[in-house]
N, CA, C and O of each residue as an XYZ file, in Angstrom:
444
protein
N      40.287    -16.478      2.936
C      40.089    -17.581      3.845
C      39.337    -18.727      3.171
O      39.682    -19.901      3.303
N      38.475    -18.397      2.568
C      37.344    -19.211      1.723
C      38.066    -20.040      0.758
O      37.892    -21.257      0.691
N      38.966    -19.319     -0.074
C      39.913    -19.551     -1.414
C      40.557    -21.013     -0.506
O      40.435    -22.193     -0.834
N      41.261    -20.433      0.725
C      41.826    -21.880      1.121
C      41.308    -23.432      1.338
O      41.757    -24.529      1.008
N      40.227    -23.014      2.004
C      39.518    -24.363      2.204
C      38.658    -24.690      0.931
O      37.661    -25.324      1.279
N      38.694    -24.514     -0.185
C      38.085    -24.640     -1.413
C      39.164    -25.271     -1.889
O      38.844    -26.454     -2.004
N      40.321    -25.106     -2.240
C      41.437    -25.329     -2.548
C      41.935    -26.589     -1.604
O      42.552    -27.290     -2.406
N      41.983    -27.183     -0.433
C      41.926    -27.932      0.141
C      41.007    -29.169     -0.406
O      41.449    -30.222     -0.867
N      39.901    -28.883     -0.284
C      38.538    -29.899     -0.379
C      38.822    -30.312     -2.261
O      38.644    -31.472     -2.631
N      39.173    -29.433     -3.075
C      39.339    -29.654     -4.245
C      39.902    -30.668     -4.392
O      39.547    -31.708     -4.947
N      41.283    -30.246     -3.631
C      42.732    -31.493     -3.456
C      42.747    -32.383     -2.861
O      43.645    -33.135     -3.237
N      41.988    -32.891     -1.761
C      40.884    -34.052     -0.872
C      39.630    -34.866     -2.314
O      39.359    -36.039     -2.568
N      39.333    -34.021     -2.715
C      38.466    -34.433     -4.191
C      38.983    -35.352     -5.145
O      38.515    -36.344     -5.704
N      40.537    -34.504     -5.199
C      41.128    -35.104     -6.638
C      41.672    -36.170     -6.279
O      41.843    -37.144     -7.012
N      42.099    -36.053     -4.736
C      42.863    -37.350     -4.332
C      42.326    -39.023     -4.383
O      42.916    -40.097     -4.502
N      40.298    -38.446     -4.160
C      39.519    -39.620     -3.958
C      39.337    -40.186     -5.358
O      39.311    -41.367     -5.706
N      39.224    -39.131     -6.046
C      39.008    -39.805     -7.663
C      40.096    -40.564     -8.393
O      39.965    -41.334     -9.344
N      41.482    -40.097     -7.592
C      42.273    -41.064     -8.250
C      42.755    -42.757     -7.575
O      43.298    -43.769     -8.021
N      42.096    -42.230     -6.084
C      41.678    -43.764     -5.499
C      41.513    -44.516     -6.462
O      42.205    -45.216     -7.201
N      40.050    -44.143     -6.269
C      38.810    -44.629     -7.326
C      39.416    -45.189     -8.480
O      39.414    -46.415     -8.370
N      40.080    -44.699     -9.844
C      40.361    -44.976    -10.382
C      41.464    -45.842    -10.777
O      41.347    -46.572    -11.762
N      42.839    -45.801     -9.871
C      43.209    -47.023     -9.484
C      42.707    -48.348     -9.221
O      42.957    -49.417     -9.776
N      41.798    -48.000     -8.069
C      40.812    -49.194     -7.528
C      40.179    -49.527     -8.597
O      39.657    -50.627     -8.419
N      39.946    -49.062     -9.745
C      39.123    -49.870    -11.282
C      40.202    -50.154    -12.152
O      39.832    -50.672    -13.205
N      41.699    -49.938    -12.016
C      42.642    -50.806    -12.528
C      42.961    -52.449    -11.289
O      43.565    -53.442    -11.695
N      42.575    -52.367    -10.315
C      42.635    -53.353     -9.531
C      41.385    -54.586     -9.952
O      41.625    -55.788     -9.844
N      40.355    -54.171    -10.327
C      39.391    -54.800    -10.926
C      39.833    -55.064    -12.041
O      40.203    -56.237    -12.074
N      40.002    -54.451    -13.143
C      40.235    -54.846    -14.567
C      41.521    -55.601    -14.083
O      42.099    -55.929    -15.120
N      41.994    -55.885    -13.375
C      43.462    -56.804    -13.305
C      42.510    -58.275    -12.671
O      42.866    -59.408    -12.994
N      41.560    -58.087    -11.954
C      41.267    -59.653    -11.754
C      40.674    -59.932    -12.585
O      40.830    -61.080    -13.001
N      39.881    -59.220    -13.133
C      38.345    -59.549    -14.187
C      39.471    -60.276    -15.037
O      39.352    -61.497    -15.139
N      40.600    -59.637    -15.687
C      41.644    -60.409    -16.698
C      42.472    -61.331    -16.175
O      43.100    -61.957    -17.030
N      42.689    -61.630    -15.026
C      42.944    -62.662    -14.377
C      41.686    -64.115    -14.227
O      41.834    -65.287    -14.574
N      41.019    -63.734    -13.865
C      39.984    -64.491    -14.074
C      39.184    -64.916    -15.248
O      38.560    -65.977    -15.232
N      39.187    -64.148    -16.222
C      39.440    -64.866    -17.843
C      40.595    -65.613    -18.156
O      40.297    -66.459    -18.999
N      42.045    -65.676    -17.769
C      42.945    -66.495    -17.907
C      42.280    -67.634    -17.387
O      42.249    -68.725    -17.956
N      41.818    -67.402    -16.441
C      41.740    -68.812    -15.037
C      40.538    -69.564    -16.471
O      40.724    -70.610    -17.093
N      39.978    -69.090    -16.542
C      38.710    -69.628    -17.341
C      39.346    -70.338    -18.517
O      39.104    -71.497    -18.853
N      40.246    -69.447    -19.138
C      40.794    -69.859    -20.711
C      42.224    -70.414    -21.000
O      42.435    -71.124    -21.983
N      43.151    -70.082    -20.155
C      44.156    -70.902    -19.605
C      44.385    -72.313    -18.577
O      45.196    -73.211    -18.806
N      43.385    -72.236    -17.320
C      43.733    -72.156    -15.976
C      45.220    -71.428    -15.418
O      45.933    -72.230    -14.814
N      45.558    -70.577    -15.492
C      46.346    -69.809    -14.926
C      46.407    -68.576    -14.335
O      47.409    -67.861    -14.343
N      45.150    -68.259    -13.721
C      44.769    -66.576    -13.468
C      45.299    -66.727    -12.099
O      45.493    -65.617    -11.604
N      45.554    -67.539    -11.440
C      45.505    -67.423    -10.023
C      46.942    -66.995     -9.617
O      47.257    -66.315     -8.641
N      47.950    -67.669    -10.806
C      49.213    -67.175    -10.941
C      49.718    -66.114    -11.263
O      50.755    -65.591    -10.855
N      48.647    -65.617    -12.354
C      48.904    -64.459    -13.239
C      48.360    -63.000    -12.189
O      48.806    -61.855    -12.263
N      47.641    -63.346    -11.563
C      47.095    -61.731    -10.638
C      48.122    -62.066     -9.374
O      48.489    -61.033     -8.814
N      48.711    -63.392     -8.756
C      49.554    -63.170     -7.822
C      51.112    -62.962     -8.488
O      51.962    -62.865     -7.603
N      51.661    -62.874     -9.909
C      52.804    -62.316     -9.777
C      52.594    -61.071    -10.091
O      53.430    -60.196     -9.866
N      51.449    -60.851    -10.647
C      50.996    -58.651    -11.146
C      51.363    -58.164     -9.540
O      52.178    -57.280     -9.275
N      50.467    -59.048     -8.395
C      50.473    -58.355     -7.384
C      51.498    -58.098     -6.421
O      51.487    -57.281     -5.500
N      52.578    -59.084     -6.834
C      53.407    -58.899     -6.138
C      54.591    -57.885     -6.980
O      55.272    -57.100     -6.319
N      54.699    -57.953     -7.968
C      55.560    -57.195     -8.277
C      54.855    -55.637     -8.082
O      53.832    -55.173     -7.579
N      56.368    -55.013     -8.985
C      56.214    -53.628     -8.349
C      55.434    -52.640     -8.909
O      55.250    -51.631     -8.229
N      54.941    -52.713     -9.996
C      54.169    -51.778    -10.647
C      52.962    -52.596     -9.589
O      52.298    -51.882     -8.837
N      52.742    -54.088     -9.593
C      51.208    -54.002     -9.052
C      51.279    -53.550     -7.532
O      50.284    -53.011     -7.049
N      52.444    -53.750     -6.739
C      52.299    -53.393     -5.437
C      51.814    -51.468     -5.381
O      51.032    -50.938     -4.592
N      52.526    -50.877     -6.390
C      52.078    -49.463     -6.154
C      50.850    -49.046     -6.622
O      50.284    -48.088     -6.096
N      50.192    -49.878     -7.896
C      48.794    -50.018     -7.884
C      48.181    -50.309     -6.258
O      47.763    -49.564     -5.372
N      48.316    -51.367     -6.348
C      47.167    -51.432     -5.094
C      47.372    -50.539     -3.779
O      46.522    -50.226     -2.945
N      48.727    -50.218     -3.823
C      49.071    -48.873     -2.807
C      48.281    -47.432     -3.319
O      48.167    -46.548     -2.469
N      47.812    -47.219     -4.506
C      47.445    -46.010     -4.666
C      45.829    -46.161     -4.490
O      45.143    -45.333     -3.890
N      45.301    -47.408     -5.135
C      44.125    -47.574     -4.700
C      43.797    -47.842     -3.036
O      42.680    -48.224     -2.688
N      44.812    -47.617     -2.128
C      44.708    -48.051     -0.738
C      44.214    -49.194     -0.265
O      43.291    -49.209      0.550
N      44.906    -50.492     -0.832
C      45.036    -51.662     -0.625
C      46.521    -51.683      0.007
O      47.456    -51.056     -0.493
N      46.626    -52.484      1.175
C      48.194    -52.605      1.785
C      48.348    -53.944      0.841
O      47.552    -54.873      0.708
N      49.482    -53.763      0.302
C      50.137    -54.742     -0.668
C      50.580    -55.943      0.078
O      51.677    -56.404     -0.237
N      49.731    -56.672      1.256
C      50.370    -57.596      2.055
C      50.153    -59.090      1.489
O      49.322    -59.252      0.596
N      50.828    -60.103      1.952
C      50.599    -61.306      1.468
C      49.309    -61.790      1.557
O      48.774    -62.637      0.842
N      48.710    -60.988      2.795
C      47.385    -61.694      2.752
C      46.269    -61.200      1.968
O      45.318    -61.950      1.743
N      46.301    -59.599      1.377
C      45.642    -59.144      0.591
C      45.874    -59.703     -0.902
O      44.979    -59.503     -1.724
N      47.418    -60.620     -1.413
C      47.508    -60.948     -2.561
C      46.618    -62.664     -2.379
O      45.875    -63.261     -3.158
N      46.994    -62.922     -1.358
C      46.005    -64.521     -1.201
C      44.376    -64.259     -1.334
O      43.645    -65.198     -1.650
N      43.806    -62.857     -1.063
C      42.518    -62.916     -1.380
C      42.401    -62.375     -2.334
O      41.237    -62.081     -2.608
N      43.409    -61.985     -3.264
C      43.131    -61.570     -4.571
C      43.058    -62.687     -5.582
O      42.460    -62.594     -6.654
N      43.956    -64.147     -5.002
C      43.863    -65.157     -5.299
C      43.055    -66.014     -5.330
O      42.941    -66.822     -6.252
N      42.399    -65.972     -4.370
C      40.880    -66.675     -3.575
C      39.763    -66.328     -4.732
O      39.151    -67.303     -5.169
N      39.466    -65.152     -5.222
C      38.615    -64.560     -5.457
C      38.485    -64.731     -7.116
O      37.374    -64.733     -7.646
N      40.029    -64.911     -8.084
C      39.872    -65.577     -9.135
C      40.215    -66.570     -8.888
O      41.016    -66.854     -9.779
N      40.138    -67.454     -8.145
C      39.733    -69.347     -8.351
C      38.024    -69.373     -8.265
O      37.414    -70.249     -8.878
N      37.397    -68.484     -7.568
C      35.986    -68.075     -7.324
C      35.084    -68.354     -8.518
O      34.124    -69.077     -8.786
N      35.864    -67.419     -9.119
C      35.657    -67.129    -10.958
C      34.566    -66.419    -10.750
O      33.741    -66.917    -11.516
N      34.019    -65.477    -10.124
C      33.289    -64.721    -10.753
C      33.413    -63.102    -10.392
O      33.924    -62.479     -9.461
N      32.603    -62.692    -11.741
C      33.783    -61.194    -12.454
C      33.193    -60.318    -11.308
O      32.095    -60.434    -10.763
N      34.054    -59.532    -11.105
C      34.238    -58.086    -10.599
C      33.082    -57.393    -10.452
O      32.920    -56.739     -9.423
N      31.961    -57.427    -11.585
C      30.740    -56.653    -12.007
C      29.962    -57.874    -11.546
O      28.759    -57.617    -11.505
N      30.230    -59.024    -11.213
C      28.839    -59.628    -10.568
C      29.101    -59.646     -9.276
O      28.143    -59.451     -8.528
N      30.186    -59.836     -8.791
C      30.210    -59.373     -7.371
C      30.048    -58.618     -6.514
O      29.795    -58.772     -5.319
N      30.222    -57.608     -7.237
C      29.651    -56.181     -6.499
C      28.496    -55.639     -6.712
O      28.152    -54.595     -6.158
N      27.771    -56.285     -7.534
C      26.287    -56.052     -7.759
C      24.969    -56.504     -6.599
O      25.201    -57.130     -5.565
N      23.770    -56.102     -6.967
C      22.673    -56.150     -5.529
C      22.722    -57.523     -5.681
O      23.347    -58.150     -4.826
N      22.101    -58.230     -6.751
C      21.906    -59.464     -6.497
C      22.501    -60.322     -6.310
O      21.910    -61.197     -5.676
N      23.938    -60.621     -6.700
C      25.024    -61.418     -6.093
C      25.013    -61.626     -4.554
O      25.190    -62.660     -3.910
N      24.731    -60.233     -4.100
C      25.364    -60.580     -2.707
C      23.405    -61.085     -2.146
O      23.162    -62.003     -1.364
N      22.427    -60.273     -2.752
C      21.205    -60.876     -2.085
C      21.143    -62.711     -2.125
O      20.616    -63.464     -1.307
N      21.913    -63.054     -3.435
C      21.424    -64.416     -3.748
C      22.129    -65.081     -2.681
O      21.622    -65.886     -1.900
N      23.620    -64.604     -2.695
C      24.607    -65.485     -1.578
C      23.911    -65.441      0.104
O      24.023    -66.297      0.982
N      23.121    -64.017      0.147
C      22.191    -64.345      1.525
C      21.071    -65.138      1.547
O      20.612    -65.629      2.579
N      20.580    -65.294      0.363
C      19.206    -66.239      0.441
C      20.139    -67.824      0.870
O      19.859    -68.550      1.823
N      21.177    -68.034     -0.051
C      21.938    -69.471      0.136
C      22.225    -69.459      1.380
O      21.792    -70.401      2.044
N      22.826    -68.672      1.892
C      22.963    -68.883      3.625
C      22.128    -68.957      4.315
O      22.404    -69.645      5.298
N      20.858    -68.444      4.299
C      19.905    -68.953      5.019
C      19.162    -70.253      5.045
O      18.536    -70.773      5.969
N      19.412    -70.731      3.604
C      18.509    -71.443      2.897
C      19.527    -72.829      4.123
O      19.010    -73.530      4.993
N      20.606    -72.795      3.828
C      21.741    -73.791      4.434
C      21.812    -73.774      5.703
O      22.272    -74.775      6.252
N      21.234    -72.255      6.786
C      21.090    -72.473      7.908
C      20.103    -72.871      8.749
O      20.109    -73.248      9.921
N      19.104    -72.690      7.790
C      17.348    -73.690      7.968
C      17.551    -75.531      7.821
O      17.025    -76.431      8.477
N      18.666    -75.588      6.526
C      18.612    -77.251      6.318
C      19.384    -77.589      8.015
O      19.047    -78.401      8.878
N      20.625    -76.481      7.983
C      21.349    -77.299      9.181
C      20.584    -77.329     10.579
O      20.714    -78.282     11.348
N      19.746    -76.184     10.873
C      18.854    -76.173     12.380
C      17.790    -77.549     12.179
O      17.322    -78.153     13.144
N      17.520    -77.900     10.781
C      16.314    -78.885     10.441
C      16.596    -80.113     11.213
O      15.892    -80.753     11.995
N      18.275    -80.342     10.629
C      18.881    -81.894     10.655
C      19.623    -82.017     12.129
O      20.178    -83.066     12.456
């Protein structure tokens, strides 16, 4: 009985890690999109035809992204942004972007 649900949770395990690891080919595809944008200007083109075609649509299907137009427009959004993958998802990125919002919702209650 034990053997089964071990065997289950294993295969629930392996399934998340290969999320995961997809989902860090979805990153390394903007981070290199967003070095084009920087060194070309062309990243915004270059991650929306990866994403639409078919190797990238089953990428982002395995990482459990729905491959929809609107998920490729914020994949778009995000390298015109220009900034990488590893600063965005980091503490202070997102603390700094809350200090700026506040900072902007004090000027606007001021005026």
């Amino acid at each position: 009985m034990f053997d089964d649900m071990d065997s289950a949770a294993f295969d629930k395990d392996q399934g998340g890690r290969a999320q995961k690891m997809f989902a860090a080919v979805v990153l390394a595809a903007l981070d290199d999109a967003i070095a084009d944008d920087k060194k070309y200007g062309n990243g915004a083109e270059v991650i929306a035809r990866w994403a639409r075609s078919r190797d990238g649509r089953e990428v982002l299907m395995c990482a459990g992204i729905e491959p929809t137009e609107r998920a490729v427009k914020g994949m778009i959004e995000f390298v015109r942004r220009g900034v990488r993958t590893s600063v965005a998802l980091s503490r202070e990125e997102s603390e700094r972007k809350a200090q700026a919002q506040a900072q902007a919702e004090a000027v606007s209650k001021a005026a």
